[in-house]
C-alpha positions in Angstrom: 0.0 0.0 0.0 3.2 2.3 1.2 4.8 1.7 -2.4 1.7 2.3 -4.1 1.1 5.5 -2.6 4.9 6.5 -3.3 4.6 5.5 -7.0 1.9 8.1 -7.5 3.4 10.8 -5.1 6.7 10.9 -7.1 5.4 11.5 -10.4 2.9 14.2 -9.3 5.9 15.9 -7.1 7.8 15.8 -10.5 5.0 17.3 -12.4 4.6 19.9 -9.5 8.4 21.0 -9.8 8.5 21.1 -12.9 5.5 23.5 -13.2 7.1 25.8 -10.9 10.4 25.6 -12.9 8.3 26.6 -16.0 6.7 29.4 -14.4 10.1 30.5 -12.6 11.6 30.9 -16.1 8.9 32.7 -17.7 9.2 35.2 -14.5 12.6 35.7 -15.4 12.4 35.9 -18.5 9.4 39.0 -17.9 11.6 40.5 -15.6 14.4 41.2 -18.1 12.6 42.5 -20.9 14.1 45.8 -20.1 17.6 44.6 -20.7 17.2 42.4 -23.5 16.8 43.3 -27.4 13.5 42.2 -28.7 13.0 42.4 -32.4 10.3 44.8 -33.3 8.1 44.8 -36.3 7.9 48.5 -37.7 5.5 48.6 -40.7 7.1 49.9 -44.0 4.7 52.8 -45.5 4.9 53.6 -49.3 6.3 57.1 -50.0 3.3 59.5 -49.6 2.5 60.8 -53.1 4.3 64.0 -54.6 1.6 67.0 -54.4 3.7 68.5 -57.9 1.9 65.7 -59.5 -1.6 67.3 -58.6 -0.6 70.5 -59.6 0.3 72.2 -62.9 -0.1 75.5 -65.3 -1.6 76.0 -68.6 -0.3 78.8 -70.5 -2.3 80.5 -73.4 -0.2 81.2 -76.6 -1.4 83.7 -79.8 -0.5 82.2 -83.3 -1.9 85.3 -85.5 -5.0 86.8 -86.6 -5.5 84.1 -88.3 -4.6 80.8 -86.7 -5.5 79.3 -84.1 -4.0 79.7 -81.1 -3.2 76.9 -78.3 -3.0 76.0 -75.1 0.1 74.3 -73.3 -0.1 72.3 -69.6 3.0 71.9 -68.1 2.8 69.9 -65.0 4.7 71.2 -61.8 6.5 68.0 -61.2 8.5 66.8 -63.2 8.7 70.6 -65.4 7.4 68.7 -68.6 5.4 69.7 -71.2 1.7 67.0 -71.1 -0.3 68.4 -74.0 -1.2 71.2 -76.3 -4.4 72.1 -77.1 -5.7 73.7 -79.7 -8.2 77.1 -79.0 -9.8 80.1 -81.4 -8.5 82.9 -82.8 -6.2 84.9 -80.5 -7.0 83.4 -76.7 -6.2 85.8 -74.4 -7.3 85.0 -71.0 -8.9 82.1 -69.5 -9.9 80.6 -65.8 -10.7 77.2 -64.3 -13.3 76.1 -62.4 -12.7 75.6 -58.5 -12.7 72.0 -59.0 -10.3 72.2 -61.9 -12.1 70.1 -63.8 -12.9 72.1 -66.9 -10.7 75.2 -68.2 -12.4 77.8 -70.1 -10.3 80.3 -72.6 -11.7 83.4 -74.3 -10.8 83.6 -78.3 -11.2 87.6 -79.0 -10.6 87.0 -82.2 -13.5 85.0 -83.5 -15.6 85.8 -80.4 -15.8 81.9 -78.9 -15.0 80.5 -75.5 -13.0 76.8 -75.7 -14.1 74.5 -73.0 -11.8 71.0 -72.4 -10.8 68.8 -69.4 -7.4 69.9 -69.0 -6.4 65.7 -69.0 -8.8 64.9 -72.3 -6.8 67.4 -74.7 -8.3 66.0 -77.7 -12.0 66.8 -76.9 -12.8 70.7 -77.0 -15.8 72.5 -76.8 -16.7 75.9 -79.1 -19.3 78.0 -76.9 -20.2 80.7 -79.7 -21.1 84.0 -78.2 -22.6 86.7 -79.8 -21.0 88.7 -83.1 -19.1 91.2 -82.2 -18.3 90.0 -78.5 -14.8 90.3 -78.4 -14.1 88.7 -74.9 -11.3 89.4 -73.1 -12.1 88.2 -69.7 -13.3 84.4 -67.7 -13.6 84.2 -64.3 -15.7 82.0 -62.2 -16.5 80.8 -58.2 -18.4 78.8 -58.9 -18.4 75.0 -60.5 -21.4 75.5 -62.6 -21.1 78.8 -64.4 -18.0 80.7 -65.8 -18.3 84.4 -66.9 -16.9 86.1 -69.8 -16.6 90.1 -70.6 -17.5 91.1 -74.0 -15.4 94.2 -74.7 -16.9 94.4 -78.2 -20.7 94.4 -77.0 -20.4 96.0 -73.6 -22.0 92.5 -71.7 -21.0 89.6 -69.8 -22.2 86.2 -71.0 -23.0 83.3 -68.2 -22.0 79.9 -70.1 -23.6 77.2 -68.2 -20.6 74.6 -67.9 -22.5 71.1 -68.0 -23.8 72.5 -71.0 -21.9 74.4 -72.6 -24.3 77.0 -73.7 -24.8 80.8 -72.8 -27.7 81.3 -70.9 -27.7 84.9 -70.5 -26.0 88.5 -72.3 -26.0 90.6 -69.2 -25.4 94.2 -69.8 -23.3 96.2 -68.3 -20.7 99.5 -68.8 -18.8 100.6 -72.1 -15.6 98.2 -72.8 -15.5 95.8 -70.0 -12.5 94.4 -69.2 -12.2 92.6 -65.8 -14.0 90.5 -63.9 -14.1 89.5 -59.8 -16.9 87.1 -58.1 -17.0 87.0 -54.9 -15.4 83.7 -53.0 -19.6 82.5 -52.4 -20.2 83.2 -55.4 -23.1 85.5 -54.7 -21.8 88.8 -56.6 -19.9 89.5 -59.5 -18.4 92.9 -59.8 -17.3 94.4 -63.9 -14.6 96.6 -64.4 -15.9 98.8 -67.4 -13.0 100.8 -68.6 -14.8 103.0 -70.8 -13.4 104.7 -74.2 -14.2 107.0 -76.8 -14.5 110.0 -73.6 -17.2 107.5 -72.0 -16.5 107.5 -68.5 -15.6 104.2 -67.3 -18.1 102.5 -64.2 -18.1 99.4 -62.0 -21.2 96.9 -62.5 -22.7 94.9 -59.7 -24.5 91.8 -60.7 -26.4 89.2 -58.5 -25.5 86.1 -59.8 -28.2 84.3 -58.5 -30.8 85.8 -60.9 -28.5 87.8 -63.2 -29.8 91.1 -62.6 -27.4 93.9 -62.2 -27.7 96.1 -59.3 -27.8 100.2 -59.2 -24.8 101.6 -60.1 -21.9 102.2 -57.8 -21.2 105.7 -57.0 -17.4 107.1 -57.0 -16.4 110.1 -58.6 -13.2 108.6 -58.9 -13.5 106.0 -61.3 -12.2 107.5 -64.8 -11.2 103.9 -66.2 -11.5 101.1 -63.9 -8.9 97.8 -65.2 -8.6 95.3 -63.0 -11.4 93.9 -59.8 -10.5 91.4 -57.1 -12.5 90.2 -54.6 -11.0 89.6 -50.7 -10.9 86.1 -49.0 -14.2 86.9 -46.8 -16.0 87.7 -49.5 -16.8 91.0 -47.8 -14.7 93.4 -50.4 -14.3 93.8 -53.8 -11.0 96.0 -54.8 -11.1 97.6 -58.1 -8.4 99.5 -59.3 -8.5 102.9 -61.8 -5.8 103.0 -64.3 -7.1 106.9 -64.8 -7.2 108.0 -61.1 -4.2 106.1 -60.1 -6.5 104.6 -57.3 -7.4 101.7 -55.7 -11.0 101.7 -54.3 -12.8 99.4 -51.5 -16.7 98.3 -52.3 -18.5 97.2 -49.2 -19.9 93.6 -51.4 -22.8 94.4 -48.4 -24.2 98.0 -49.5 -22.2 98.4 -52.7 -20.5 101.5 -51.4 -17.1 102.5 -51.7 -15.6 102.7 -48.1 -11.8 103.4 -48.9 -9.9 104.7 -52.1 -5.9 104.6 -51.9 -3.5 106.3 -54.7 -1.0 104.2 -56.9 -0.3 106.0 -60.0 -2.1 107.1 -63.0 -1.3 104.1 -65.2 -1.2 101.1 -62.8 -3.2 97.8 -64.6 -2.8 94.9 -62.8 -4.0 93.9 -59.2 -3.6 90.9 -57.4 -5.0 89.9 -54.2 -2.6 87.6 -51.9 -4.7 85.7 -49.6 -2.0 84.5 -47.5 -0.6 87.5 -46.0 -4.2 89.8 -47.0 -2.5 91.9 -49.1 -2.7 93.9 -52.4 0.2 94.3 -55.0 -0.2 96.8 -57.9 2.0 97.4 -60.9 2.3 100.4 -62.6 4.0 100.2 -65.9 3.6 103.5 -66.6 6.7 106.3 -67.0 7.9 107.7 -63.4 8.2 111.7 -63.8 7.3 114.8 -61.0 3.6 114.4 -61.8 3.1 110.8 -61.6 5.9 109.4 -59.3 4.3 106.3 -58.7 5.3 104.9 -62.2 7.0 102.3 -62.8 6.2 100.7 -59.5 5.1 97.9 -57.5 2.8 99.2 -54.5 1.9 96.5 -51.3 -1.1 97.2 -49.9 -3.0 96.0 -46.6 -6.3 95.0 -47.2 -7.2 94.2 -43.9 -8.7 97.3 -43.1 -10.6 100.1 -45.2 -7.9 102.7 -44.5 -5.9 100.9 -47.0 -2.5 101.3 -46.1 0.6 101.1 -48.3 3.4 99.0 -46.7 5.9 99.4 -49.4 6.1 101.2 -53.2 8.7 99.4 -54.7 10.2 101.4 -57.6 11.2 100.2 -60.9 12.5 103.6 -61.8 16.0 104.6 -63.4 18.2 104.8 -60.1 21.7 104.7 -58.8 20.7 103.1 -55.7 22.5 99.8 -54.8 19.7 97.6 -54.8 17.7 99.2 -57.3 16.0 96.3 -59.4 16.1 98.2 -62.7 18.9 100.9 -62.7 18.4 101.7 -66.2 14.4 101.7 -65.4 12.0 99.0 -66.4 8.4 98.5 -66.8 6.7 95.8 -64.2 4.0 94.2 -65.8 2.5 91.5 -63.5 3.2 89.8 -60.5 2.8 86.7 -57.9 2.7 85.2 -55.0 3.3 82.4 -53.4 0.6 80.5 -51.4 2.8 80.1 -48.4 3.3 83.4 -48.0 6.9 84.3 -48.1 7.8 85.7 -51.4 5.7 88.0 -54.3 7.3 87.6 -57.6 7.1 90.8 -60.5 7.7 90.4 -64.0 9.3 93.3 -65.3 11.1 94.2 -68.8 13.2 96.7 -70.6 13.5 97.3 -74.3 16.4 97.4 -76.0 19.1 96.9 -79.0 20.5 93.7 -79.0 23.5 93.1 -82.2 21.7 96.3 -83.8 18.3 94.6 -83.2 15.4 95.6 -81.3 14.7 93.7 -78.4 13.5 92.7 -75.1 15.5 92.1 -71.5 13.3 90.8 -69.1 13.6 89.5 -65.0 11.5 88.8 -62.2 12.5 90.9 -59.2 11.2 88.8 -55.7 10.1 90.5 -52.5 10.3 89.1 -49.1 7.1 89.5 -47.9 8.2 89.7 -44.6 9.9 92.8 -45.1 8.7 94.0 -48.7 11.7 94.6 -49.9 13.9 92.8 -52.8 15.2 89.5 -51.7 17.1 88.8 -55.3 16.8 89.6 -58.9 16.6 86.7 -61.7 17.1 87.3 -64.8 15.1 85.9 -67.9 17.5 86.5 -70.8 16.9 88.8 -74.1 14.7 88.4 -77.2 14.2 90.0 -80.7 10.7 92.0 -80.0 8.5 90.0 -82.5 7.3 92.2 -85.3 5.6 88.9 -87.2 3.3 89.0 -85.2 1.3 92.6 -85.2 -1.5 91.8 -83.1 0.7 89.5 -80.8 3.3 91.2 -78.3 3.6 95.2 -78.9 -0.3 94.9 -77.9 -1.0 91.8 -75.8 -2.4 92.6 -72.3 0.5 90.7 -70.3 3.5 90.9 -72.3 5.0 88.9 -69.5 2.4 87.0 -67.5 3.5 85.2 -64.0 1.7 82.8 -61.8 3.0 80.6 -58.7 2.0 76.9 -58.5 -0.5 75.8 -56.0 2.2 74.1 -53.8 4.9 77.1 -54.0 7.7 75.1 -56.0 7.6 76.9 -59.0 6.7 80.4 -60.8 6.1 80.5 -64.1 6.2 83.3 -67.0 4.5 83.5 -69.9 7.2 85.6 -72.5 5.5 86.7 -75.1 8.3 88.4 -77.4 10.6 85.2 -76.7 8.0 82.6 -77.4 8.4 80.7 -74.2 7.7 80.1 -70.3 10.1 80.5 -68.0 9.8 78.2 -65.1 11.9 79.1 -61.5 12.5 76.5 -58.9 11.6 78.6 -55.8 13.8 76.0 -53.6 17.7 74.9 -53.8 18.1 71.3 -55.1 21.0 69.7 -53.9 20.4 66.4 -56.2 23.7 65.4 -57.9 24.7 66.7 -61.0 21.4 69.1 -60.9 22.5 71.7 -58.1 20.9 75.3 -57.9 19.9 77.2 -55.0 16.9 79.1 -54.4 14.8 81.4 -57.0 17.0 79.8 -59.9 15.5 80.0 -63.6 15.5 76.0 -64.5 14.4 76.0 -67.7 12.5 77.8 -70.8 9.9 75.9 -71.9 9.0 76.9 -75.6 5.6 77.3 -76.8 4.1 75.5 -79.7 5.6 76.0 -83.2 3.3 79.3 -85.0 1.9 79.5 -88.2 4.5 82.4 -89.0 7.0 82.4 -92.2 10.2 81.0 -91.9 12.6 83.7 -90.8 14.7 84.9 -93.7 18.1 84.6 -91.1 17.3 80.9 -90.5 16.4 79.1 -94.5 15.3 75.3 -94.1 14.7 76.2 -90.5 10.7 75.8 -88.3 8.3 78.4 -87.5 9.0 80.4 -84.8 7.1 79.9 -81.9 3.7 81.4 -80.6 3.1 83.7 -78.3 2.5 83.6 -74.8 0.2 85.6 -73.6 -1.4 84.5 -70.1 -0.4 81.7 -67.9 -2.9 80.6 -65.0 -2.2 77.7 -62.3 -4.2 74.6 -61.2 -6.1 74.8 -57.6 
């Protein structure tokens, strides 16, 4: 019975220790985590995707009276060249809806609007507007109608954009030239420049019904060029080329509520969401009664008082830093959406080997300090004389633009037949080194339907003419 018991008492004992052995070396084991290397599993995650490949430009280019012109996307990564379009009879201006999904450019010449997806090249849309329209002008906020101004008939044509079609001739002022809606899209504000001694106006349309509203009063207003509506929706800028001024409209009563000087001449505005600003070039010639020629003027449009930060001039000077010392004309300007830098196109005519011809740069402002951070030049070009209608007359002989992510500016030159693309950041890749603000390349536009030049036999076409440049959202 004893040695029966024992037989089963041994083995369970054994069982028992060994248990606790088990339990012993797992407690070890737990305790020493902290000293020992465990291999860890870290999940591997695929490069997140490059935001340049969202983004990209299309730049409008005149071939002529009459040829048609074209269109050119150049995507911001990669600086390539995706597709040409062809559009109407001198495009000169076009927009994109908010959701990029459809670009719109105004023909003058034959009084059309092309429509396309800016991916599907090969499938464009005429919209026909009116004889005699001569537009000059698309803007849109809104996803379902884009607006054109009809200098030729003195109206602005809503083009539905699932359609395709115009659904209403809106009058408004003699010769307008400019558009601005409002961010929600309630308002949309006409800059009538007037001509023939017909005083120029600004119309106010509800875009809701199309109906335009009472006139706005300002005694001010002798040609009004440019509109551009503020972030909030709340103020629409418009700026007088004959006054020199720049005038606030309350979008609430349709009153003027602040007027600031810039310079008999000045032409183009743009608003800079980023920092709340507005920058204004004057092309116009300097002298004692107009001393704001030739000038760049940063305004703060935070309030109505309207102040001037900075009046950059362009000016013949002997100052150390002066961008232009033989004097230049700025013609347009941007900025970058993160707010650092504004960009101004500028030029100066010339002789280059006995031939006429065009220097041009971009001058960029810190606008931290609004003053000039560095000067980059462009290069020289015959001024093209094949072309009559083309560059001695086009509305942006030099037209700039940033890209939606701040990489890259881009100019449209007209006279050199190209767009000049800057890498706003250093690259420090091997074998492609440049710092910041560096011209990377000239990208030319498509090949015109002008003669062979006389200087170049068996040679191609030169190239059209750039004439406007817009970016992608």
């Amino acid at each position: 019975m004893l040695r029966d018991c024992l037989a089963t008492e041994m083995p369970m004992r054994g069982a028992r220790w060994a248990g606790a052995t088990a339990v012993l070396l797992l407690l070890l084991l737990w305790t020493g985590c902290g000293q020992t290397y465990r291999p860890v599993a870290t999940p591997i995650l695929p490069n997140p995707p490059n935001p340049g490949f969202a983004h990209y430009v299309i730049t409008i280019s005149d071939n002529g009276p009459d040829e048609a012109g074209s269109t050119t996307r150049i995507d911001t990564s990669g600086d390539s060249n995706v597709g040409v379009a062809q559009m109407g009879l001198s495009p000169v201006h076009a927009a994109l809806l908010p959701n990029a999904t459809r670009a719109f450019v105004a023909n003058s010449g034959d009084a059309t609007v092309s429509a396309y997806l800016p991916t599907l090249i090969t499938t464009i849309a005429t919209i026909s507007l009116p004889a005699g329209s001569v537009p000059v002008f698309v803007h849109t906020t809104e996803n379902a109608t884009v607006y054109v101004a009809n200098s030729g008939n003195n109206t602005v044509s809503a083009i539905n954009t699932a359609q395709d079609v115009v659904t209403n001739q809106i009058p408004v002022g003699v010769n307008p030239v400019a558009l601005a809606e409002t961010p929600n899209g309630l308002q949309l504000y006409v800059a009538n420049q007037g001509n023939n001694g017909t005083g120029g106006s600004v119309s106010s349309i509800n875009t809701i019904d199309r109906t335009v509203n009472p006139p706005i009063a300002n005694s001010a207003w002798i040609s009004p060029v440019w509109a551009v509506a503020r972030s909030d929706s709340q103020r629409v800028y418009v700026l007088d080329g004959g006054s020199g001024s720049v005038s606030a409209i309350n979008t609430a009563s349709d009153t003027v509520v602040g007027t600031v000087s810039v310079g008999i001449g000045a032409n183009f505005m743009l608003y800079d969401s980023s920092r709340n600003r507005l920058y204004v070039t004057n092309p116009s010639t300097a002298t004692g009664a107009n001393p704001d020629g030739q000038s760049l003027s940063i305004i703060d449009a935070s309030s109505d008082a309207l102040t001037v930060l900075a009046n950059v001039s362009f000016a013949p000077s002997t100052a150390v830093n002066a961008p232009c010392p033989a004097g230049c004309t700025p013609v347009s300007v941007a900025a970058l959406p993160d707010g650092s830098r504004a960009y101004v196109a500028s030029y100066v005519t010339s002789t280059c080997a006995g031939v006429p011809c065009i220097v041009s740069q971009v001058t960029v402002i810190s606008a931290l300090t609004n003053t000039i951070s560095s000067e980059i030049a462009l290069g020289s070009a015959n001024i093209d004389l094949t072309n009559p209608t083309g560059c001695s007359t086009a509305r942006f002989r030099l037209s700039t633009v940033a890209s939606a992510d701040s990489s890259r500016v881009y100019v449209a030159e007209c006279d050199a037949g190209s767009t000049g693309i800057i890498a706003t950041a250093a690259n420090n890749s091997p074998g492609d080194n440049y710092g910041p603000d560096t011209l990377i390349v000239n990208m030319p536009a498509p090949l015109s339907a002008f003669p062979i030049p006389a200087s170049n036999p068996g040679g191609a076409p030169p190239p059209q003419n750039p004439v406007f440049v817009l970016a992608s959202p």
